[in-house]
N, C-alpha and C positions, 0 to 999 in steps of 0.2 A: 768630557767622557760620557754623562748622559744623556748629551745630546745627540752623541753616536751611537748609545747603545737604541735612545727611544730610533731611531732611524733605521738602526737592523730592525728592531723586531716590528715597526710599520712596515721593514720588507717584506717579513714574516707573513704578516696576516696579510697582504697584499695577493702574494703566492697562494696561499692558503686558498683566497678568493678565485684567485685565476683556475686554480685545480676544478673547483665546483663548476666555473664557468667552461670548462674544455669538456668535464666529462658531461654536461646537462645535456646535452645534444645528438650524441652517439647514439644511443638506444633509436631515436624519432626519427636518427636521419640512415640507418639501418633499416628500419622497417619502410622506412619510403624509399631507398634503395631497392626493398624485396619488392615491392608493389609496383613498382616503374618498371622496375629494370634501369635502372638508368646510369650510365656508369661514370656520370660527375658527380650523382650524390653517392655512389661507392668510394669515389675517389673523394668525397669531401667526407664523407667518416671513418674509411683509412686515416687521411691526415688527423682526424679531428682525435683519432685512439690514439698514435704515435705522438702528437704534440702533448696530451694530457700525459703522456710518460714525461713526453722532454721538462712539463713543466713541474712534478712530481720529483725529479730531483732536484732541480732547480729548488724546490720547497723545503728539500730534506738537507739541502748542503746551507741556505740559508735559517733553516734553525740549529743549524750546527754552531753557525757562525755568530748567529745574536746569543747563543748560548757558552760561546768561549770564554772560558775563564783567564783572566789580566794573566798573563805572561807563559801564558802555555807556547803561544805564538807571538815570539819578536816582531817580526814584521807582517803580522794581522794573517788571516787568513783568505787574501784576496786569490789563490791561486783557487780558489775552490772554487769563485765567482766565474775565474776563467772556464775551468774545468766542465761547470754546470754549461756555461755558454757554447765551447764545442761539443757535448752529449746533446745539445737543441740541435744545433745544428747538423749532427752528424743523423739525427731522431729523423727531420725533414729529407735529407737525402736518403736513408730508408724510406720514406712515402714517394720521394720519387720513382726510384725502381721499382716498387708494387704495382706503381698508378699506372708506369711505362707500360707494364705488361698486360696489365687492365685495359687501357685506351687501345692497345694495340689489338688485343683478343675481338675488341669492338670492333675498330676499323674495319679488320678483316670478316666480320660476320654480324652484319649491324641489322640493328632492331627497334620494329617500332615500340615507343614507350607506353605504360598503362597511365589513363590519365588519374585514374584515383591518385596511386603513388606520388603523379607531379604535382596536384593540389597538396595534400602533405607536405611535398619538400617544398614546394613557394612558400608554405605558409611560416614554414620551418626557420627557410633563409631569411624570412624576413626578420624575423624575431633575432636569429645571431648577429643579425648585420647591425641593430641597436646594439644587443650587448656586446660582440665584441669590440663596438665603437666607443662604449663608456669604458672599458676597460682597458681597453687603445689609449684615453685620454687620459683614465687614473694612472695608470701605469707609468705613462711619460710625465706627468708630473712628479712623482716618487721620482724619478729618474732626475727628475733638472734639481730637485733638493738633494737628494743623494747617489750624485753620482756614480754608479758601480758597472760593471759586464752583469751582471746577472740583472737588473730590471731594464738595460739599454736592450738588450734580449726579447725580453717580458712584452714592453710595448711596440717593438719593432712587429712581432711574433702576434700580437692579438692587428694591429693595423693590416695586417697582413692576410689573419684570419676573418675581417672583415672585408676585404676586397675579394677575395676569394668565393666567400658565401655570396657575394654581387654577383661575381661571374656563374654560380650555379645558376641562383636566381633569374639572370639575364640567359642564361642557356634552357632553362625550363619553359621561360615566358616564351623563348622561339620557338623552340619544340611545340610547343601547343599553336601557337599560331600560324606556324607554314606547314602544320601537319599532312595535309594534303598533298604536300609534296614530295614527290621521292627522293629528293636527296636529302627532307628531314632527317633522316636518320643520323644524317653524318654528323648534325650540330651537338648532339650529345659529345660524344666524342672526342670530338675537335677541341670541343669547350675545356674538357678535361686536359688539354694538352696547353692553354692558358693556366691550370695551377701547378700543374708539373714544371711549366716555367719561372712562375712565382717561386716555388717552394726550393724548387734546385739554386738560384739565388740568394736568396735568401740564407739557408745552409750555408751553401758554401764561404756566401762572406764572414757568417758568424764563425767558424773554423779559422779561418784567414786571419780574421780580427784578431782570437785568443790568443793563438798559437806563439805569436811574436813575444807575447809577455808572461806564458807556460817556463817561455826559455831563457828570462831576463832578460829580454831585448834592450837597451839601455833607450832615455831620452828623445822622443823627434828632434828636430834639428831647432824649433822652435822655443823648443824650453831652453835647451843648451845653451844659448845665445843670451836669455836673462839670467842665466849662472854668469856665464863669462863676462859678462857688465858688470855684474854686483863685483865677479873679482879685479876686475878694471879699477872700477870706483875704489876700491881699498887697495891698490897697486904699492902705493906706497908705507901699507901699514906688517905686511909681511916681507919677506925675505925670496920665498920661490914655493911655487904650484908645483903639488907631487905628481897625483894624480886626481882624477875625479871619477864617482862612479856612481852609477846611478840606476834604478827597475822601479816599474811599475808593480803592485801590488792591488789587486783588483781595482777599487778607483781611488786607493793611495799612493803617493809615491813618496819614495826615499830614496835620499842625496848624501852618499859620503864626500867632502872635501879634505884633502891630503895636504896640508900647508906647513912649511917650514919658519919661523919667524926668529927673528937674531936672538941668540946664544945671552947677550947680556940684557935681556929687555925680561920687566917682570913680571910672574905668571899671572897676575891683578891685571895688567895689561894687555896679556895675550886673551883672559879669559874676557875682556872687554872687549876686546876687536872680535872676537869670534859670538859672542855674544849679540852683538851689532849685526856681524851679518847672516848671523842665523835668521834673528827675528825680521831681515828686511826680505831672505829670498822667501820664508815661508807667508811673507804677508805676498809677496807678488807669485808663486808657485800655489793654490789652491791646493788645500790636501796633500803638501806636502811636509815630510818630517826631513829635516837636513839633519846633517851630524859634521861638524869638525871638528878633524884629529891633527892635530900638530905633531908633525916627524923630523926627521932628518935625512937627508943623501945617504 
């Protein structure tokens, strides 16, 4: 239990961190936007105000949740992890249709950029593209210790934000260097229609992902399959399978098993056999809580 709780709240300060790191950048990359004109670093402080939302509740629903008190929530409060996960994702497809309308307003009335402006935003990009990459790599490590939807999010979301701030970067440095040419114009632009791709992606599978387990989606087929073994293996110790039922809980899961066991057999026995394989599927099921109820037809 405290090794769960210290695990929320390193999600906590994790989040916390990430908020500072979203918003650090906005204000720099807004006034090198005014200065350029340039409409990939519009488009890259669009995203950069909309993610700092998505990642602000993401922050407020996990101190919710390292804040929960023992038994207000049965089965944990993983749905919030979900919940947090499609609000990112649905955050990003809002920066899409901004950017769309953005890059498009470009295409059709393109302009050359001011080079003050683009020294600022190189110098800009260069700096997020380190920090979003440290916190790209914190974030996925939090993630492989404590598995959840809300930091699998977090570091998809800043890896993401690092590639991103590349391709301004890489769209600045052209811009300056084939300036002389007329159809520089266009690479601003264009470039901006590589994050609108990123980010449309990206959205839409975090949405995708949630959604199945918002609604109880039961098991992949993969876990099922080490239930059904473990009740193979003890085939002979019960009577007959009722039902089984099974949901994901942000990155818990819980397993009820419906087992009938003979009428004259005694309940030192029954709670022996179910005891057994309680503790064998939760040792092969990671973060999982099983429960067996013994029924009747």
């Amino acid at each position: 239990m405290k090794k769960h709780l210290r695990g929320e709240q390193e999600r906590e300060r994790a989040l916390f961190a990430n908020i500072l790191a979203g918003v650090a950048s906005v204000i720099p990359k807004l006034i090198a936007a005014v200065l350029s004109g340039s409409v990939t670093l519009y488009a890259s402080a669009m995203k950069t105000i909309n993610e700092a939302l998505g990642i602000i509740v993401a922050w407020m629903i996990a101190r919710k949740i390292a804040r929960g008190e023992p038994g207000t929530y049965d089965y944990g409060m993983g749905k919030y992890e979900n919940i947090a996960r499609v609000i990112t994702g649905g955050v990003l497809l809002v920066s899409v249709v901004i950017l769309v309308i953005i890059a498009a307003f470009r295409l059709l009335f393109p302009a050359a950029l001011g080079i003050s402006g683009i020294a600022v935003g190189m110098a800009i990009a260069v700096i997020m593209i380190g920090i979003d990459s440290w916190f790209y790599f914190r974030n996925y490590r939090i993630a492989q210790r404590e598995p959840s939807p809300l930091m699998d999010s977090q570091w998809r979301l800043f890896r993401l934000k690092a590639f991103a701030n590349g391709i301004v970067l890489l769209a600045l440095i052209l811009a300056v260097l084939c300036a002389r040419y007329p159809w520089a114009v266009y690479i601003d632009p264009i470039a901006s229609l590589f994050i609108i791709g990123i980010l449309f992606r990206s959205g839409y599978a975090m949405i995708v992902q949630s959604l199945p387990d918002l609604v109880d989606r039961t098991l992949e087929e993969e876990l099922q399959l080490v239930v059904m073994r473990e009740l193979a293996e003890h085939f002979e110790r019960y009577e007959q399978l009722h039902a089984i039922r099974s949901r994901r809980s942000g990155g818990s899961i819980y397993i009820e098993i419906f087992l009938e066991f003979q009428g004259d057999m005694r309940m030192n026995d029954v709670q022996d056999i179910i005891d057994r394989m309680k503790q064998s599927l939760e040792t092969k099921i990671p973060k999982s809580s099983v429960n067996i109820i013994t029924t009747r037809c």
